[in-house]
C-alpha positions in Angstrom: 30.8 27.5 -35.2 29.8 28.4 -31.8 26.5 27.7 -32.1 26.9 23.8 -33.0 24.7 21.4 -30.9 23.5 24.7 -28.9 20.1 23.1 -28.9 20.8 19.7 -28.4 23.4 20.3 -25.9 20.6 21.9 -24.0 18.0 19.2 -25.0 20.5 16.5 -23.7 19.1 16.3 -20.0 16.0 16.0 -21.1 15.9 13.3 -23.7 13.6 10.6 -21.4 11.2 13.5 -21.5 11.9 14.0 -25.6 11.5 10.2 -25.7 8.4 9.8 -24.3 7.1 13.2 -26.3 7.8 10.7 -29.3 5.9 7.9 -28.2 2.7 10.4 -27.0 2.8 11.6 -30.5 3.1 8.4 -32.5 -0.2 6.6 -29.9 -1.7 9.9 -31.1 -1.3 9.6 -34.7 -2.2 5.8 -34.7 -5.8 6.6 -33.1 -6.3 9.3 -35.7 -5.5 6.8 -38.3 -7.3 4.2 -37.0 -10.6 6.5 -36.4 -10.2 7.2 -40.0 -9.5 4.0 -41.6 -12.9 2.8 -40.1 -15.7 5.3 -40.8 -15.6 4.9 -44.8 -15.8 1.3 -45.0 -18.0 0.6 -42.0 -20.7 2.8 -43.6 -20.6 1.2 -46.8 -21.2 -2.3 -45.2 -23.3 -0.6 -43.1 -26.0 0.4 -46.1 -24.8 -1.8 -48.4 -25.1 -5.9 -48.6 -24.2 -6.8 -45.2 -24.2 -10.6 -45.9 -21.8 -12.8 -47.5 -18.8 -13.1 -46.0 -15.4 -11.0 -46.1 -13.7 -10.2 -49.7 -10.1 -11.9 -50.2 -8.5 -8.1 -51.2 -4.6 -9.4 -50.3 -5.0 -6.0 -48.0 -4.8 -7.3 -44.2 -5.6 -4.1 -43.3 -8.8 -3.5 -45.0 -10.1 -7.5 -44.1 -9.8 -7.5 -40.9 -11.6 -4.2 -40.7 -14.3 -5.6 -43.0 -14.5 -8.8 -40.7 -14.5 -6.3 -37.5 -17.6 -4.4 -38.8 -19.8 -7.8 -40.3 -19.1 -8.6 -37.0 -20.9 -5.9 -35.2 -23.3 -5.7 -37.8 -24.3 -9.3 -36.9 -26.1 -7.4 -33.5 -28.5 -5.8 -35.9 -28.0 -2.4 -37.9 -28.8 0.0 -35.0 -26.7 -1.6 -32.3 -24.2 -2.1 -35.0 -24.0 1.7 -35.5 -24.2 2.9 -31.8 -21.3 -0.1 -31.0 -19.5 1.7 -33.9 -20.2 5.2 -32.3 -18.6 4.3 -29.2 -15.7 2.8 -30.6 -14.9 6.1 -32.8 -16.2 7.8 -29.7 -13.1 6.6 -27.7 -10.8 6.3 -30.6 -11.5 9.7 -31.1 -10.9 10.4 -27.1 -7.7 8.7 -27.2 -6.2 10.5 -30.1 -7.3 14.2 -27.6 -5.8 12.9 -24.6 -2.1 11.4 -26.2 -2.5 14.7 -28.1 -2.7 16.7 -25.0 -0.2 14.4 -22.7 2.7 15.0 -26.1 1.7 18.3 -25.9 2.4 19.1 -22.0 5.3 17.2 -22.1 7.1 19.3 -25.2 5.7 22.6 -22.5 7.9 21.6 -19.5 10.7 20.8 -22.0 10.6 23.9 -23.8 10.3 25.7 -20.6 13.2 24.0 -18.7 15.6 24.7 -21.4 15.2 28.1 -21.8 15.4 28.7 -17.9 18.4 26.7 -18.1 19.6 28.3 -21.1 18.8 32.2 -19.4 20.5 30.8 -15.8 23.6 30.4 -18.3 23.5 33.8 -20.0 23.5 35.3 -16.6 26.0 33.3 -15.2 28.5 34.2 -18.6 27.2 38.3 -18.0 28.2 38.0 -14.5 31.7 36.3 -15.6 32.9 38.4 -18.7 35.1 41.4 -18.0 33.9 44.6 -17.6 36.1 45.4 -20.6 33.5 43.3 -22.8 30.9 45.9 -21.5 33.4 48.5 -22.6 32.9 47.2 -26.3 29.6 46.1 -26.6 26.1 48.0 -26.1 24.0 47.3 -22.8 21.0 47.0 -24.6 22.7 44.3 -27.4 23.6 42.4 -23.8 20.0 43.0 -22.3 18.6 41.8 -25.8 19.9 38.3 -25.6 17.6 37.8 -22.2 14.7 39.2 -24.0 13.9 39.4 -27.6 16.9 36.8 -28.1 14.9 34.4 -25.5 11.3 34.9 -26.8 13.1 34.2 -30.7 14.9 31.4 -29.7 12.3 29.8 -27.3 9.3 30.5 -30.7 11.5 30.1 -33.9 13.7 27.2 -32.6 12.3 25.0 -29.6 8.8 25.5 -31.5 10.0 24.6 -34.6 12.1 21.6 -33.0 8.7 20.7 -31.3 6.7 20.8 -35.0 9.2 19.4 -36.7 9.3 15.9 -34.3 5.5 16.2 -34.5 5.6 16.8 -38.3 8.5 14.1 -39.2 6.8 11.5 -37.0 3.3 12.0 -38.2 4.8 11.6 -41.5 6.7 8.5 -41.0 3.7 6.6 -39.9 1.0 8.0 -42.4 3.6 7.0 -45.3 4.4 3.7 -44.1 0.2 3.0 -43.7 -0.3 4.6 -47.9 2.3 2.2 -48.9 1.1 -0.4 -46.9 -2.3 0.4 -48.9 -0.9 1.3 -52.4 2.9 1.0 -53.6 2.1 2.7 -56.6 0.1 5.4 -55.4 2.3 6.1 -52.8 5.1 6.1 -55.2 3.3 8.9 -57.6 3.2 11.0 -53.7 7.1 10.7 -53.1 7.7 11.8 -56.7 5.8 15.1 -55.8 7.3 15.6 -52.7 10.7 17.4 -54.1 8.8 19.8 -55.5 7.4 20.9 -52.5 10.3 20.9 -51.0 12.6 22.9 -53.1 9.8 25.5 -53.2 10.0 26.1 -49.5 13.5 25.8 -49.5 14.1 28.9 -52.2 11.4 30.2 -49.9 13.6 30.3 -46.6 17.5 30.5 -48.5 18.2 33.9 -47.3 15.7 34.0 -44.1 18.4 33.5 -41.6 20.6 36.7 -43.5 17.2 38.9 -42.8 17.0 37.5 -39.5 20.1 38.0 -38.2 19.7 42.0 -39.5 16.5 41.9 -37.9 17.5 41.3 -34.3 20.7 43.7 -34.6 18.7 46.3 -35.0 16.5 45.1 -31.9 19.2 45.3 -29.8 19.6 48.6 -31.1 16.4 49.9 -30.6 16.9 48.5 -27.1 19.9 50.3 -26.8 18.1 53.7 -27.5 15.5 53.1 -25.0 17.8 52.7 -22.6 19.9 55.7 -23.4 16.6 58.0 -23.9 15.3 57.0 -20.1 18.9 56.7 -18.7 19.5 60.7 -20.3 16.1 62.1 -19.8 17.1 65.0 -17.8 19.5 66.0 -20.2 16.8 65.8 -23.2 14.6 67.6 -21.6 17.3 70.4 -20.1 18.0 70.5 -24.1 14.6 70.8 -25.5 15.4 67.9 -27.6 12.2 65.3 -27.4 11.3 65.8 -30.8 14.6 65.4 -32.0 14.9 62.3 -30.2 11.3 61.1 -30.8 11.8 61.5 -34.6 15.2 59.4 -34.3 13.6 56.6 -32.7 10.7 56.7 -35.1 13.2 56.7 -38.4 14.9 53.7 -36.9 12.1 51.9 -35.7 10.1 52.6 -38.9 13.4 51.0 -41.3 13.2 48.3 -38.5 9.9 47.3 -38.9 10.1 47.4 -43.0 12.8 44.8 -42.9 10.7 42.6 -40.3 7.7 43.1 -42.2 9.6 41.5 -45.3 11.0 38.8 -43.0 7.6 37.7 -42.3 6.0 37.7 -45.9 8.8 35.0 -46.7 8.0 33.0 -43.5 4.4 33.2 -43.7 4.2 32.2 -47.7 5.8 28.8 -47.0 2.3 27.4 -45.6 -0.4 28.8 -48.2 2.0 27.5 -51.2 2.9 24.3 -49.3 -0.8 24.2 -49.1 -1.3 24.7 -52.4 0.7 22.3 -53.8 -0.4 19.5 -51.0 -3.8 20.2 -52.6 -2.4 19.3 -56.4 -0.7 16.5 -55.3 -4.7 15.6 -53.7 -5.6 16.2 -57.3 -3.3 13.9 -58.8 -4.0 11.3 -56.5 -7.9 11.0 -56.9 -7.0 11.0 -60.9 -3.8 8.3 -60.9 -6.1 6.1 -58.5 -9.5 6.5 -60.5 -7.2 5.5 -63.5 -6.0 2.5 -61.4 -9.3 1.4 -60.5 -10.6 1.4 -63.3 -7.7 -0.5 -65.1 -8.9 -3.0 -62.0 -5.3 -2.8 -60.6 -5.2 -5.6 -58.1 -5.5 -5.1 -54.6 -7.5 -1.5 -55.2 -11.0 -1.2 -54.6 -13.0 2.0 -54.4 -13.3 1.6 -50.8 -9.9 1.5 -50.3 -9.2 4.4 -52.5 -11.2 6.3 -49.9 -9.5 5.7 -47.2 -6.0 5.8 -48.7 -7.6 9.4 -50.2 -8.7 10.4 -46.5 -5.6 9.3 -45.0 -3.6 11.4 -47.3 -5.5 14.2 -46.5 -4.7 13.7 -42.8 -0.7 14.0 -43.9 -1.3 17.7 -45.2 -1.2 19.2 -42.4 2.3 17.6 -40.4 3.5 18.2 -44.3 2.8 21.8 -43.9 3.8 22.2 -40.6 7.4 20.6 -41.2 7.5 23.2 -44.0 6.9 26.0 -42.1 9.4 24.4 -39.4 12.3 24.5 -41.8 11.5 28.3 -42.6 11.0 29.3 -38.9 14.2 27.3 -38.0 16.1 29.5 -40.7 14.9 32.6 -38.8 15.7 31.4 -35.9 19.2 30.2 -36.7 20.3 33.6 -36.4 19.0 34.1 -32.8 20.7 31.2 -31.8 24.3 31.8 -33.4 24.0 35.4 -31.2 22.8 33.3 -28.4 25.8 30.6 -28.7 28.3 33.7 -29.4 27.4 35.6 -25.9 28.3 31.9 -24.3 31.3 31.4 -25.9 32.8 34.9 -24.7 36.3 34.5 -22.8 35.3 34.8 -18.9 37.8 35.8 -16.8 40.7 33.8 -15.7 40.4 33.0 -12.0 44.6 31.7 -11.3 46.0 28.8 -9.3 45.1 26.5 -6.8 44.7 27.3 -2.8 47.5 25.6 -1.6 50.2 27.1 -3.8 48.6 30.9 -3.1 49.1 30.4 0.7 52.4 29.4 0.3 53.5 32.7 -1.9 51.3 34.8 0.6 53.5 34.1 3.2 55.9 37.0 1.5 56.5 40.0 3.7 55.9 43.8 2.2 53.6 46.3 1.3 49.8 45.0 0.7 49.7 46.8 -2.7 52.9 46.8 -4.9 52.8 48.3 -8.7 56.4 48.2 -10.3 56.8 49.7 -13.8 53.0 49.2 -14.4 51.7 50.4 -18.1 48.3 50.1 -19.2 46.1 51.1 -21.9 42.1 49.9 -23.1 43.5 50.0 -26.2 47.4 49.2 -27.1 47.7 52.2 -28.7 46.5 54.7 -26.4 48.1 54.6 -23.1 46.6 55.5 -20.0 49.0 54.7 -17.3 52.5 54.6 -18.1 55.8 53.3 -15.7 53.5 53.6 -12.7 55.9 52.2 -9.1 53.9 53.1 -6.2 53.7 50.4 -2.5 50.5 50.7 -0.3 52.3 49.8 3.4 49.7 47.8 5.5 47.8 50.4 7.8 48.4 53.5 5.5 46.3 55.4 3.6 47.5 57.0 0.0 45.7 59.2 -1.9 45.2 59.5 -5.1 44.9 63.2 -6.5 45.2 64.7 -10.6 43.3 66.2 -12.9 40.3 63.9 -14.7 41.5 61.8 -16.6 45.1 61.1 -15.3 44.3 57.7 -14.5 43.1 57.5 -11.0 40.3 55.0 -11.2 42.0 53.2 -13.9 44.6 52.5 -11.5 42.1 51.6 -8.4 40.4 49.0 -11.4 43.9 47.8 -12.0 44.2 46.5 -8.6 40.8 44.3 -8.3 41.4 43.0 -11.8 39.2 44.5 -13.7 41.1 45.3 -16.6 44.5 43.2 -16.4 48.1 45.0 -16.6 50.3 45.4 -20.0 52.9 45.5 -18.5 55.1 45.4 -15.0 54.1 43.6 -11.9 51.3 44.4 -9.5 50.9 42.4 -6.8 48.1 41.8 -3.2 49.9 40.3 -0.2 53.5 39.8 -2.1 51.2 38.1 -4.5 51.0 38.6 -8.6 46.7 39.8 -8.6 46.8 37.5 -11.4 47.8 34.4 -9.5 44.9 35.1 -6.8 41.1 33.6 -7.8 39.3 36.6 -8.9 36.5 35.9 -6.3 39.3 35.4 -3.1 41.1 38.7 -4.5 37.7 41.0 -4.5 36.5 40.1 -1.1 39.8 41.1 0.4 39.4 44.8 -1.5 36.2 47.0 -0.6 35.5 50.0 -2.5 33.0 53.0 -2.3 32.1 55.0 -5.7 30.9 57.7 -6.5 28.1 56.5 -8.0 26.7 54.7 -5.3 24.3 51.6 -6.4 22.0 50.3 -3.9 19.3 47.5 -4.7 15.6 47.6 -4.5 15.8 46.0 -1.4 15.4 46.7 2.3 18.6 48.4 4.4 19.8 45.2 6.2 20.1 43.3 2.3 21.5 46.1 1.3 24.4 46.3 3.4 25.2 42.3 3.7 25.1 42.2 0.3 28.4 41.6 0.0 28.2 38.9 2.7 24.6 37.5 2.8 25.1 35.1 5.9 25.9 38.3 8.2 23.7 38.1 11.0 21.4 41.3 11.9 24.0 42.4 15.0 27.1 42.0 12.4 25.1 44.2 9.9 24.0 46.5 12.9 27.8 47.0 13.8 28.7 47.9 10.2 26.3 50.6 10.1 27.4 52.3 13.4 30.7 52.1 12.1 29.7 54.1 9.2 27.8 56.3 11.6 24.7 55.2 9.5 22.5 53.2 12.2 21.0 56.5 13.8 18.7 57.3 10.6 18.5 54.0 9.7 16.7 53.5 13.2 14.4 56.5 12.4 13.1 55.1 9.1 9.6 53.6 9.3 10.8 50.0 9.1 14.5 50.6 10.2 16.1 47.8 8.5 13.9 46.1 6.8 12.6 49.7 4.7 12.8 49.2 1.4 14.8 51.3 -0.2 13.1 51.8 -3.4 15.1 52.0 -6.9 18.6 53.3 -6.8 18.1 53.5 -3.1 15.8 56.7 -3.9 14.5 57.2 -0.6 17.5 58.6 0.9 20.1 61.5 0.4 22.9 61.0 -1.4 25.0 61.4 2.2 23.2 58.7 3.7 23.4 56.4 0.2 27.3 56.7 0.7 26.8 55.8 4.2 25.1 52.7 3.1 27.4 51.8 1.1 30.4 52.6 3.2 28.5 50.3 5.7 28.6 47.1 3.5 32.1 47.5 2.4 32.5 47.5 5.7 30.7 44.7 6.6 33.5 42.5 4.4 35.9 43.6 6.7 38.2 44.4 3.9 42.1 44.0 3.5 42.1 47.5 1.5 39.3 50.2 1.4 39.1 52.2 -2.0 37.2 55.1 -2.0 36.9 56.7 -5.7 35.2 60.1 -5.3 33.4 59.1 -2.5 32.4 62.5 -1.4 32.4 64.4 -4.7 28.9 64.3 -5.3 27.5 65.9 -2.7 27.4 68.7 -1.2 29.5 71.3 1.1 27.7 70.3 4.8 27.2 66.4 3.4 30.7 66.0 2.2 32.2 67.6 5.7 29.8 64.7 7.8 30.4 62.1 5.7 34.5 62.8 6.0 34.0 63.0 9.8 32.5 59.7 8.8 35.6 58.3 7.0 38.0 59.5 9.1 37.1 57.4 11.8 36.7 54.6 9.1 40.3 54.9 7.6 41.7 55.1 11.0 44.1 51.9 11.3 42.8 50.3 7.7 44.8 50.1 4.7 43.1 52.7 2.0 43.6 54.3 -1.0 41.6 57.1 -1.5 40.7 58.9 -4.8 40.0 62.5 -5.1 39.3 65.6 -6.6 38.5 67.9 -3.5 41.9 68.0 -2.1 40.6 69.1 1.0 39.2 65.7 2.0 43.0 64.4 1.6 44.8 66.4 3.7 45.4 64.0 6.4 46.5 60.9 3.8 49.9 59.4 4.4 51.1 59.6 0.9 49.8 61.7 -1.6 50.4 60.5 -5.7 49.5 63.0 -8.0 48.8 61.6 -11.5 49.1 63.7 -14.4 48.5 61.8 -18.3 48.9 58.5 -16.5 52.5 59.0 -15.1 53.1 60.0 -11.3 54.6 63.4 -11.1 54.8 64.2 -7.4 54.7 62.6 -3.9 54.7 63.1 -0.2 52.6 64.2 2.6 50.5 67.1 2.3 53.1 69.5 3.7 56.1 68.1 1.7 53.9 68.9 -1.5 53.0 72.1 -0.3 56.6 73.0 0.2 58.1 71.8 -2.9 55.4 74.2 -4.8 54.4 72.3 -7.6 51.2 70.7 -9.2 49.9 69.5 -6.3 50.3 72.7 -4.6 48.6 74.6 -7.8 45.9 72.1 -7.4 45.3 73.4 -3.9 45.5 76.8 -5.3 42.9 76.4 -7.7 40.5 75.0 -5.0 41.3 77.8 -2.4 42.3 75.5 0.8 45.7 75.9 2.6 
């Protein structure tokens, strides 16, 4: 199972600190026994005879506490009782400040694992394939940081941290009852099962509910984050209520089942409670009846204490109780934890040394021979696709959506890997290169251009974070961006808001044309860089990459044909096979579909 040892794989580096948690918690316990072993018996001495000398009981324990407190009594009965103050006093303070130390301790270890654990789910997100993000929901991925965190962190580390508490504190107040009593002791352990298979039927099918529970979290995440993402669109539909009442349906089933979660959980304490409190009942009756059979080594005094010591076990017995049912709760959270980090990341090819040496291959940057590919094997989307991308030259890439223009662009950075055929970088198989090496040779410019909320200058070396501010300054008059950069309030260091929202969608490509730039990239891919804006914006910004492209190796995606009239090559894709290509003239003259494509867009 993928979730084995999760927890104590993460626990590992910290077991000096889990150690001395331990030992915090057992010199706390022994001052809370201690404080309670000595108020019963030195208030009896206290008002009753105080002469004579100590009773012969067999119990070490209770003569040397009855020769402690004669002893103090032998000041006189006031000081004896403020000397006896004191002493519970700090025995008291004691037991408070181990408490607090064990308690501290557990905090930083709780807290270091699950930053360590959260640095590891973001290192897997930023690993996995973007096909994985193809299959699975954003908000089921954005869940595990989240909900998953605040679960796992509550249901497992706390119950981890109650059940060492809970365990220990047991271990010692049984070992003082038998020291005490065997027999009475004995009549506890034969009540114990029963407490135990009550909260165990309790919690069977907890971890079942749980796991339904935080799938349909991840869900409700999910439709959130579609809602906001698609707000324009519900309200351009009129559809809020619609929407509103969805969520609510969902969100109302959701909370029925957590509800019922809950009952089970929270029922394990009260019964567990319940039945600590009969087995307190059966105690003060099986020791009365020992008594007063004058079973040796039991006197009524003792029977207090062991009764008041007893009483102290309740509560660790409860709380490991109600550790066992959180823990089943949480088990589910964990197992969707574990599964995230055991995803397949991407494979990142051979060594340095033996790259260098194929590299040294002459030919084309970009070579595809007989490439197929499909996201699923039985729907193809690119099919016997030969194409070569000569050093220096720009191709374009033109069809109808869908023909498989990005699909091909993705192909060639490795996000999605071949079915078939050879594609190769530099004479080089892409899937021999390290996936890191491979991307910073390739710089691309989307449509969708994603900036950070972050100023201009971390914007555009984002890509390469030790530029200094003249390499950055270079790359943005290159992209003819540093004129309105200048003329922003802060120049560089403005902020740009979320999504970059403080600029036109023009100067956001700019940006970003600016930072691929900045790489000083083997190949420049631009998918639709200029489709989303409009007729004046889209003529600048292709002044703009003109002067760009000039001299770099590119492949350039497109839809407005007039923005690839000056390519090299032009590839026209049509269902993921390439029908036609040539120069912009030698397509024009043979008269097909990439002439009816200019047709339809009136350019000549």
């Amino acid at each position: 199972m993928p979730n084995r040892h999760l927890t104590y794989r993460y626990s590992k580096p910290y077991s000096a600190r889990g150690a001395l948690y331990v030992l915090l918690v057992v010199l706390s316990v022994v001052f809370t026994m201690a404080t309670a072993l000595s108020v019963a018996d030195f208030l009896k001495i206290l008002f009753g005879e105080g002469d004579g000398a100590a009773v012969a009981t067999g119990n070490l324990v209770a003569e040397g506490l009855e020769r402690l407190y004669r002893w103090l009594i032998g000041f006189g009965r006031l000081q004896a009782l403020l000397l006896f103050s004191g002493i519970i006093f700090v025995l008291y303070s004691l037991k408070n400040v181990f408490g607090y130390l064990a308690a501290a301790e557990i905090g930083i270890l709780r807290t270091r694992i699950v930053r360590d654990l959260r640095n590891d789910l973001f290192h897997k997100a930023m690993r996995l394939p973007v096909a994985y993000y193809d299959r699975h929901r954003k908000g089921d991925v954005l869940a595990r940081f989240g909900s998953d965190m605040v679960e796992y962190d509550e249901n497992i580390l706390g119950s981890v941290q109650m059940l060492l508490t809970a365990v220990v504190s047991l271990v010692l107040y049984l070992a003082m009852l038998l020291y005490l009593n065997v027999k009475l002791t004995g009549f506890v352990l034969c009540m114990l099962p029963l407490v135990a298979g009550v909260v165990a039927g309790l919690s069977r099918r907890l971890k079942r509910k749980s796991q339904t529970v935080q799938e349909m979290n991840s869900q409700l995440v999910s439709m959130t984050d579609e809602a906001i993402g698609g707000l324009k669109v519900i309200k351009a539909y009129t559809t809020i209520d619609f929407s509103n009442k969805r969520f609510q349906a969902y969100n109302r089933d959701y909370t029925r089942r957590r509800t019922a979660m809950f009952r089970r959980i929270y029922a394990a304490s009260p019964i567990s409670d319940f039945l600590g409190n009969v087995i307190v009942v059966g105690i003060l009756l099986f020791g009365s009846l020992l008594i007063m059979r004058g079973d040796h080594g039991l006197t009524a005094d003792l029977f207090i204490s062991y009764v008041m010591m007893f009483v102290l076990m309740i509560p660790p017995a409860k709380d490991l109780s109600t550790a066992l049912a959180q823990m089943k709760k949480g088990r589910a959270c964990e197992e969707r934890v574990a599964a995230f980090l055991a995803e397949e990341e991407e494979v990142y090819g051979r060594p340095a040394r033996e790259r260098k040496q194929a590299r040294a291959a002459e030919g084309p940057l970009v070579e595809l021979r007989h490439v197929t590919f499909g996201y699923t094997p039985e729907v193809p989307v690119l099919q016997d696709i030969s194409l070569s991308v000569p050093h220096g030259s720009t191709v374009a890439l033109v069809g109808a959506s869908g023909s498989g223009k990005s699909t091909l662009a993705d192909l060639i950075g490795r996000y999605y890997d071949i079915a078939g055929g050879e594609l190769l970088f530099g004479g080089v198989p892409v899937d021999q290169w390290p996936l890191e090496e491979l991307r910073s040779r390739i710089g691309v410019v989307a449509q969708d251009t994603l900036l950070f909320n972050d100023s201009v200058a971390a914007n555009i070396a984002f890509g390469r974070p030790e530029a200094t501010r003249a390499e950055i300054e270079a790359a943005a008059r290159a992209a003819q961006a540093h004129d309105f950069i200048s003329a922003l309030p802060q120049g560089y260091d403005t902020n740009l808001g979320e999504g970059g929202s403080l600029l036109s969608g023009g100067q956001r490509q700019r940006i970003s044309i600016a930072r691929a730039l900045l790489r000083e990239p083997e190949l420049l891919i631009l998918d639709e860089a200029t489709s989303a804006l409009d007729t004046e914006s889209e003529r600048q910004l292709q002044q703009t990459l003109d002067e760009v492209l000039r001299d770099r190796t590119a492949i350039v995606i497109a839809h407005r044909l007039s923005t690839v009239v000056g390519a090299d090559r032009i590839v026209v894709l049509e269902q993921g096979r390439i029908v036609e290509e040539g120069t912009h003239s030698q397509l024009m003259a043979l008269g097909g579909r990439y002439s009816h494509l200019v047709a339809l867009q009136t350019i000549g």
